[in-house]
C-alpha positions in Angstrom: -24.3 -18.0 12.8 -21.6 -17.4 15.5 -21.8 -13.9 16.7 -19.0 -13.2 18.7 -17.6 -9.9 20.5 -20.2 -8.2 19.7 -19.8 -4.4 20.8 -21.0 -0.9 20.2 -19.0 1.1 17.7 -20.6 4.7 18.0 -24.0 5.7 20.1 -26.3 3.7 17.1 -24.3 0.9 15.2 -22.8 -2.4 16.4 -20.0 -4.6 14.9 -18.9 -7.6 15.6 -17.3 -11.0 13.9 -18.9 -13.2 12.5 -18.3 -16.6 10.1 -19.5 -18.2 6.4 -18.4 -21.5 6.6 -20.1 -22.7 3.8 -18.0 -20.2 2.0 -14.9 -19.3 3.4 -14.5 -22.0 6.9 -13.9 -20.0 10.2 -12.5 -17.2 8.8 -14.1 -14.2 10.2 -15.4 -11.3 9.0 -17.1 -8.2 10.2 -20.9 -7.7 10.7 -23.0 -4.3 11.2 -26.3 -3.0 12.2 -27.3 0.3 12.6 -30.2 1.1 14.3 -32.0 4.7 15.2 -30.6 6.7 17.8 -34.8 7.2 18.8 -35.1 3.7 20.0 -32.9 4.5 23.1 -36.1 6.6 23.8 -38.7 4.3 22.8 -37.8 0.5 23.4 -41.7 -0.5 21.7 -40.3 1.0 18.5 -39.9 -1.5 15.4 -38.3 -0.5 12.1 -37.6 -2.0 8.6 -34.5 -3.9 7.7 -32.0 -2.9 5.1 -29.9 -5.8 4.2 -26.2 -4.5 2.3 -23.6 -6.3 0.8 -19.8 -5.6 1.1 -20.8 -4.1 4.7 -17.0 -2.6 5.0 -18.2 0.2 2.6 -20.9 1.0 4.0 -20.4 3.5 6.9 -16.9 4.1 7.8 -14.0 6.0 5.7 -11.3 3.9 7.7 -12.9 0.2 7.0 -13.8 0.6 3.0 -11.4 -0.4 0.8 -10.5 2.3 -1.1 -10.7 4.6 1.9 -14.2 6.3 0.7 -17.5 4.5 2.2 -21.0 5.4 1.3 -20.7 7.1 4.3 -24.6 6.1 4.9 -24.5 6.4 9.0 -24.2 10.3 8.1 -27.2 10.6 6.1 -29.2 8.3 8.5 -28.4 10.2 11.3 -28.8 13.5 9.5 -32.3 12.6 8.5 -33.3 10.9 11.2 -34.2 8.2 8.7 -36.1 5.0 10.6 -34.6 2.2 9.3 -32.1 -0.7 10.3 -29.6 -1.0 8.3 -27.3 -4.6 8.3 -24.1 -5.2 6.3 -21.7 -8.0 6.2 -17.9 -7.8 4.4 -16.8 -9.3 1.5 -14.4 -12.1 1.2 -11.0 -10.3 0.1 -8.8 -13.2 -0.9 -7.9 -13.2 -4.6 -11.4 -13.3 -6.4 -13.5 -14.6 -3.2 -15.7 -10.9 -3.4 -16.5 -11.6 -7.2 -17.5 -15.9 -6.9 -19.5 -15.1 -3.8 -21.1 -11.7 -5.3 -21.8 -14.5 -8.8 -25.1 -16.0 -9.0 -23.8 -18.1 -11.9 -20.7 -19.9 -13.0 -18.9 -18.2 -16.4 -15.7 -17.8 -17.6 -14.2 -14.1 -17.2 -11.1 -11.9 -19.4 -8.5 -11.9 -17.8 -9.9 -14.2 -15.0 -10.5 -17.3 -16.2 -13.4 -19.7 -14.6 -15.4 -17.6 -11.8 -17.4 -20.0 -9.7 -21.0 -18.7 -8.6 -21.3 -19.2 -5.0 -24.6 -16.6 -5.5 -26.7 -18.9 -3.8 -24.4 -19.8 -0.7 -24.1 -16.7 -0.2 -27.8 -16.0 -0.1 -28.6 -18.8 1.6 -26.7 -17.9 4.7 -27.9 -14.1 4.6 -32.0 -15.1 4.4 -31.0 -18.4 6.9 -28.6 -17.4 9.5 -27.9 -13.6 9.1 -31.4 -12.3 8.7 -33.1 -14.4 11.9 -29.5 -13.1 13.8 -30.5 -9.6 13.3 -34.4 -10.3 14.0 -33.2 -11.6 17.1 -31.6 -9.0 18.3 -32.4 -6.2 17.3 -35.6 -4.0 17.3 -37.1 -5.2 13.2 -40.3 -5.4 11.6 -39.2 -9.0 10.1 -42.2 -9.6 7.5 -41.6 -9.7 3.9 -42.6 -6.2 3.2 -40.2 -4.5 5.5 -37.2 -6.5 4.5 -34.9 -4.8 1.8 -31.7 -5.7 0.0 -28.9 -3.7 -1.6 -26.0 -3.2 -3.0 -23.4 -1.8 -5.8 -21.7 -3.6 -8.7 -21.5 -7.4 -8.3 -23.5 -6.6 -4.9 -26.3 -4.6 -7.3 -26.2 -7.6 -9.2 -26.9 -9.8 -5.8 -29.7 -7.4 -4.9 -31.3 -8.2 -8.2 -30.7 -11.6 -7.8 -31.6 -11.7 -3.9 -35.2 -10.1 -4.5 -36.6 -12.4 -7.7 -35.1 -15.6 -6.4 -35.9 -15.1 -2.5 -38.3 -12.7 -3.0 -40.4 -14.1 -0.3 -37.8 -12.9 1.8 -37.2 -9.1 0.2 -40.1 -7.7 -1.3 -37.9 -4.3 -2.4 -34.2 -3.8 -3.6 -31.8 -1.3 -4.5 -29.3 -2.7 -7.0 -26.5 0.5 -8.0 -24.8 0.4 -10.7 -25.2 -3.4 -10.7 -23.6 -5.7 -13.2 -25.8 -6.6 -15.1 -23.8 -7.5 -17.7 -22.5 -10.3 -16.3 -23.7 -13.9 -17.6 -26.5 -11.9 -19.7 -28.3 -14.7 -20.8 -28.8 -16.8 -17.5 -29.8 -13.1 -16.0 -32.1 -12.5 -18.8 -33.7 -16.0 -18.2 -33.9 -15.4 -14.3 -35.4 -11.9 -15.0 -38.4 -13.5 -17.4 -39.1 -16.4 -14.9 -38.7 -16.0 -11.8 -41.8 -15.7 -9.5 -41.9 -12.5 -7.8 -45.1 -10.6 -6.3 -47.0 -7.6 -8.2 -45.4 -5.5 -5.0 -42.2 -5.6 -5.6 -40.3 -2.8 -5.4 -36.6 -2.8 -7.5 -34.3 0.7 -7.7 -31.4 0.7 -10.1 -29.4 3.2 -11.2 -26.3 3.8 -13.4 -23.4 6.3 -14.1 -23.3 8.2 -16.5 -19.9 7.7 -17.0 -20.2 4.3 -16.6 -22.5 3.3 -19.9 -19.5 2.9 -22.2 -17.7 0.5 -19.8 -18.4 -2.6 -21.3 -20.1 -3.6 -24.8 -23.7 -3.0 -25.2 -24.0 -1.5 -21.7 -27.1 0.4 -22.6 -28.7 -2.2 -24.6 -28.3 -4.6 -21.5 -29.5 -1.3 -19.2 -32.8 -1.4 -21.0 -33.5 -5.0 -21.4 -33.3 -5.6 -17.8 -35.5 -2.4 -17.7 -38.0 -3.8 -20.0 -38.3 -7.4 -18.4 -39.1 -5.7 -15.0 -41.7 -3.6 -16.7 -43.4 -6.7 -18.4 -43.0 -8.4 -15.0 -45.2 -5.9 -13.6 -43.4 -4.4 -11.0 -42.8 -1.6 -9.3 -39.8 0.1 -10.8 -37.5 3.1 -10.6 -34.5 3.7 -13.0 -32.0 6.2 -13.3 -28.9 7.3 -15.3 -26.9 9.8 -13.0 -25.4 13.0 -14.8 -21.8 12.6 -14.7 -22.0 9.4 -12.1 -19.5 6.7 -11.8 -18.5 3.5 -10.6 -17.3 4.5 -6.6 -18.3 5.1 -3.5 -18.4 8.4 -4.0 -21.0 8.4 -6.5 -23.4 5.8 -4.7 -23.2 8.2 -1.5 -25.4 11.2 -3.8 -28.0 8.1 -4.6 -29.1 7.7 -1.3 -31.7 9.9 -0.8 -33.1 8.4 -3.9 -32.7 4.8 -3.1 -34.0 5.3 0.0 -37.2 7.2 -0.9 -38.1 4.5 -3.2 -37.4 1.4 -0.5 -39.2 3.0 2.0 -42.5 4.5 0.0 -45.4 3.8 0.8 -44.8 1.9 3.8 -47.0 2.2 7.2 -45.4 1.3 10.8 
């Protein structure tokens, strides 16, 4: 990966450009990292790594795309929380977000043929983004302090992210994440992929949300009950009066990041 112009942004988080090619050529697109204010004071200090999806969201009002970010660089700094976070932007042309965001191929309504570009997109976070980040900044690289998450097509990548590469991630935060999207290659991936007993998986949905598309909750506890056969280490929430928006995911947070970072040492 080609970083370039890389600069700070605030006293704790860095952006800079940086390029997919196997996805969308030398078109660039922003990159951040966020990393505790403490380790100006203690340069020996490591932390885990948070990996995000549709990065533009994730900390600033003025870069998301509906003008409301998670607004997750408050709540770190608020809490004093010791964790790296990293987060990369989505591809904005026409459907780009939704084919990269696809682990699978299907035809869509009112969209047609959506191809999956899942993988790609994977590929380039565990191959060039992740080792960029080790790199240069201060993580605890090993399996069990790398996370993944995201929201909607990027909650759907999280799931996908930490059963296919999960000796990459061994714990993910998928929010509101769609799972109802190519159900039956999802179910299939859910039953067999190999994963470790220790894997941790948050997911969570609005309550507003369940009637969105057809058998939402059937679909909600399916995935539910393949995780729970598989063994692992689950939490799962419905959110009183939650919805599909930024706004929403902010107030999950604190929940999401109990359960990523439980249990952990160092």
């Amino acid at each position: 990966m080609k970083s370039k112009s890389r600069r700070e942004v605030t006293g704790v988080i860095e952006t800079w450009n940086v390029t997919i090619p196997q996805l969308t050529g030398d078109m660039p697109r922003r990159a951040y990292c966020y990393v505790p204010d403490e380790w100006k004071r203690d340069r020996s200090a490591r932390y885990p790594a948070l990996y995000m999806f549709d990065g533009h969201n994730v900390f600033f009002d003025q870069d998301a795309t509906y003008g409301r970010s998670w607004r997750m660089l408050d709540y770190l700094e608020q809490t004093g929380t010791p964790l790296i976070v990293a987060a990369v932007e989505c591809n904005h042309i026409g459907h780009g977000r939704l084919s990269e965001y696809s682990p699978y191929t299907c035809e869509m309504p009112d969209i047609g043929r959506v191809t999956g570009k899942g993988k790609a997109t994977m590929d380039w976070f565990t191959q060039e983004f992740k080792p960029d980040i080790d790199d240069n900044f201060p993580t605890l690289p090993d399996r069990e302090h790398t996370f993944i998450a995201g929201s909607s097509m990027g909650g759907l990548m999280s799931l996908y992210a930490v059963m296919k590469y999960n000796k990459v991630f061994s714990r993910c935060a998928a929010l509101s994440p769609s799972i109802w999207f190519s159900t039956e290659r999802l179910d299939k991936m859910l039953s067999s992929a190999r994963v470790k007993k220790d894997t941790v998986i948050y997911m969570d949905y609005g309550e507003r949300e369940m009637s969105f598309h057809p058998n939402m909750a059937y679909q909600f506890a399916l995935v539910t009950q393949h995780m729970l056969e598989r063994g692992l280490n689950l939490t799962t929430r419905i959110i009183p009066g939650g919805n599909h928006n930024e706004e929403s995911w902010e107030k999950q947070i604190p929940f999401f990041i109990h359960t990523l970072l439980y249990g952990l040492e160092g």
